[in-house]
C-alpha positions, 0 to 999 in steps of 0.5 A: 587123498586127493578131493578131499574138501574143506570149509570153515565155519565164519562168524555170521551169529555169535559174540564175534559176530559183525557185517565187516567181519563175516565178509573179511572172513569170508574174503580170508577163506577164498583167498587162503584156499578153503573150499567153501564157508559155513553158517548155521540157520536160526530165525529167532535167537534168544540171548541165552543161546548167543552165550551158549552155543555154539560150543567154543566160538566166542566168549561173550565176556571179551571187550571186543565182542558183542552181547547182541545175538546176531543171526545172519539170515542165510539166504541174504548172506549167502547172496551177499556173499557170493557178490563180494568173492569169485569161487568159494561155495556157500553152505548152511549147516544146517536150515531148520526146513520146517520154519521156511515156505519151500515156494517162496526159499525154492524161488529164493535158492534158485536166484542166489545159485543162479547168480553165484554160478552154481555155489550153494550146499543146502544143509537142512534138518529137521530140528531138536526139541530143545529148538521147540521155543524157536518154533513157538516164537515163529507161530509154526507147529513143532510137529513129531519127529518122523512128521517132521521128516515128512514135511521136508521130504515134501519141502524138497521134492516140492522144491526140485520140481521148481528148480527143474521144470518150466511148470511144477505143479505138486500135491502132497500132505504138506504141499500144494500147488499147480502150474508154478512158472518159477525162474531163473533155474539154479545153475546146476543141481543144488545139493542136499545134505542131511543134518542128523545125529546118523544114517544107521539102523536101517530104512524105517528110520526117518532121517535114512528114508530121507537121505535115500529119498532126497539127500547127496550127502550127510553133514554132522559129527561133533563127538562121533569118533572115526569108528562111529562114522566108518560102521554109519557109512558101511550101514548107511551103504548097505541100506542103499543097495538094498533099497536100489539107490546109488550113493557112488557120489553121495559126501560125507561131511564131518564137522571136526570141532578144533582148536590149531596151535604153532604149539600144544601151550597156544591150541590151549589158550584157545579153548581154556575160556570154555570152562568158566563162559559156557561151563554147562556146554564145555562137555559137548565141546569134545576135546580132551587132552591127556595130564597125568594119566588122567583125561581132563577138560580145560579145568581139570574136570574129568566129567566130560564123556570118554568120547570126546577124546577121540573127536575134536582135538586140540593140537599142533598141525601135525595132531590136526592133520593126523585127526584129519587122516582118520576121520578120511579114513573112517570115509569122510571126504568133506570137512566143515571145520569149527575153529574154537576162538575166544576172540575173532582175531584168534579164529583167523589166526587158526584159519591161516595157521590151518591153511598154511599147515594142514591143507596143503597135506591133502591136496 
């Protein structure tokens, strides 16, 4: 299983969130082995949201927690980030691409990868309608949905063509401009990965003809099971060859919803606070454990869907490690890994746990 890669989500938004934690986390990760460290990307966060999502990483109740919804802007983390460590890679999962100006992030990319020796993965999408309110508060149209894959099919071609030539120039619906001298270059290729629910159904779906067209990996999952992923990726594949492009390299990276435990008692400690913080998300959480013949959620409900039982989990390093073996075996060669954590000691705890337990089986 050798290439296998694995990153954790730091706490750079969200309850647990602060300056001092997201470097030590990041320190943490370096030093315990992780291949790179994740963040999500908003530009406006509402309180509501800080509270909410994402499913299982902070419980805004606790006293050393924090009620104001940070949100660390990526490029500035990033950047920061990578000055403060030596080879970890950087990657945000994922960047609402249509709030941005792709000529001002391009040259704004090119600088942090050049600096940090060629470490970033670009995570993007296109958004939900429930991130409509985000687009309203910006002053950016929320456009339909296959619109809005155009405009950042336009956003990375427009890009690519300043990360690799002496002058871009590009003229597109969304996207104009001539004889940009923009530098430095990145350090290497920076890779796309597309953030979307799946790579199934064929090339006129909006997010397949971008991923054929601009992306070098996939970056979702939560309550996908190993099942889903395998018949995606075998599509996903068909689909390639038939259009003519090669995907020998293209990374499949599954965001594994998880809470890693010395034992089955303290994995469940750190998800039992779900249920009374974020009682209208918990179903999204997608762990289950089985009592009594019956799967039920930390309350006991027995509400959330059937397919949660098969995605995140909540176990010991060997029900971790068996997980991980499935999902490489469905095709997934890249792990971003959300810990769930009442507090920010206990997402430490798991991260060192994970490392020491779990990493080691797949290196």
């Amino acid at each position: 299983m050798a290439g296998i890669r694995f990153g954790a989500r730091i706490p750079a938004s969200g309850p647990v969130c602060s300056s001092d934690r997201v470097i030590e986390s990041t320190r943490e990760a370096e030093s315990l082995g992780y291949d790179s460290v994740w963040i999500m990307d908003h530009i406006h966060n509402s309180f509501d949201r800080h509270k909410q999502y994402p499913v299982g990483m902070g419980s805004y109740r606790h006293a050393d927690n924090t009620l104001d919804p940070h949100q660390f802007e990526t490029v500035a983390v990033c950047s920061f980030l990578a000055g403060v460590s030596k080879k970890i890679e950087f990657g945000v999962g994922v960047m609402p691409l249509p709030l941005r100006d792709p000529v001002i992030l391009g040259k704004e990319l090119a600088t942090m990868d050049a600096l940090s020796g060629g470490r970033f993965i670009f995570g993007v999408g296109v958004s939900n309608v429930s991130d409509k309110g985000e687009y309203k508060a910006v002053g950016v149209p929320f456009l339909p949905y296959a619109d809005r894959y155009a405009m950042i099919g336009e956003y990375i071609a427009a890009m690519r063509e300043i990360w690799e030539k002496p002058s871009a120039s590009f003229h597109g619906k969304y996207v104009n401009f001539d004889d940009l001298v923009i530098y430095p270059k990145p350090a290497r290729r920076i890779p796309v990965w597309v953030g979307c629910y799946t790579l199934a159904g064929g090339k006129e779906r909006p997010a397949v003809k971008f991923a054929l067209d601009h992306a070098d990996g996939w970056i979702y999952g939560f309550l996908m099971t190993p099942q889903i992923i395998k018949s995606m990726i075998r599509d996903f594949t068909d689909t390639a060859r038939e259009a003519g492009r090669d995907i020998a390299n293209f990374d499949w990276c599954f965001q594994l919803r998880l809470s890693i435990g010395e034992t089955m008692e303290e994995a469940r400690k750190n998800v039992a606070w779900i249920a009374q913080d974020q009682p209208h998300m918990a179903r999204y959480a997608g762990y289950m454990w089985k009592h009594e013949d019956t799967w039920r959620d930390a309350k006991g409900a027995e509400e959330a869907p059937a397919s949660s039982v098969e995605t995140a989990v909540v176990g010991t390093p060997a029900q971790i490690r068996d997980k991980v073996k499935e999902f490489i075996n469905a095709g997934a060669n890249y792990f971003d890994l959300w810990f769930m954590y009442p507090t920010y000691e206990s997402l430490m705890r798991q991260m060192r746990l994970f490392a020491k337990e779990v990493l080691p089986a797949f290196r």
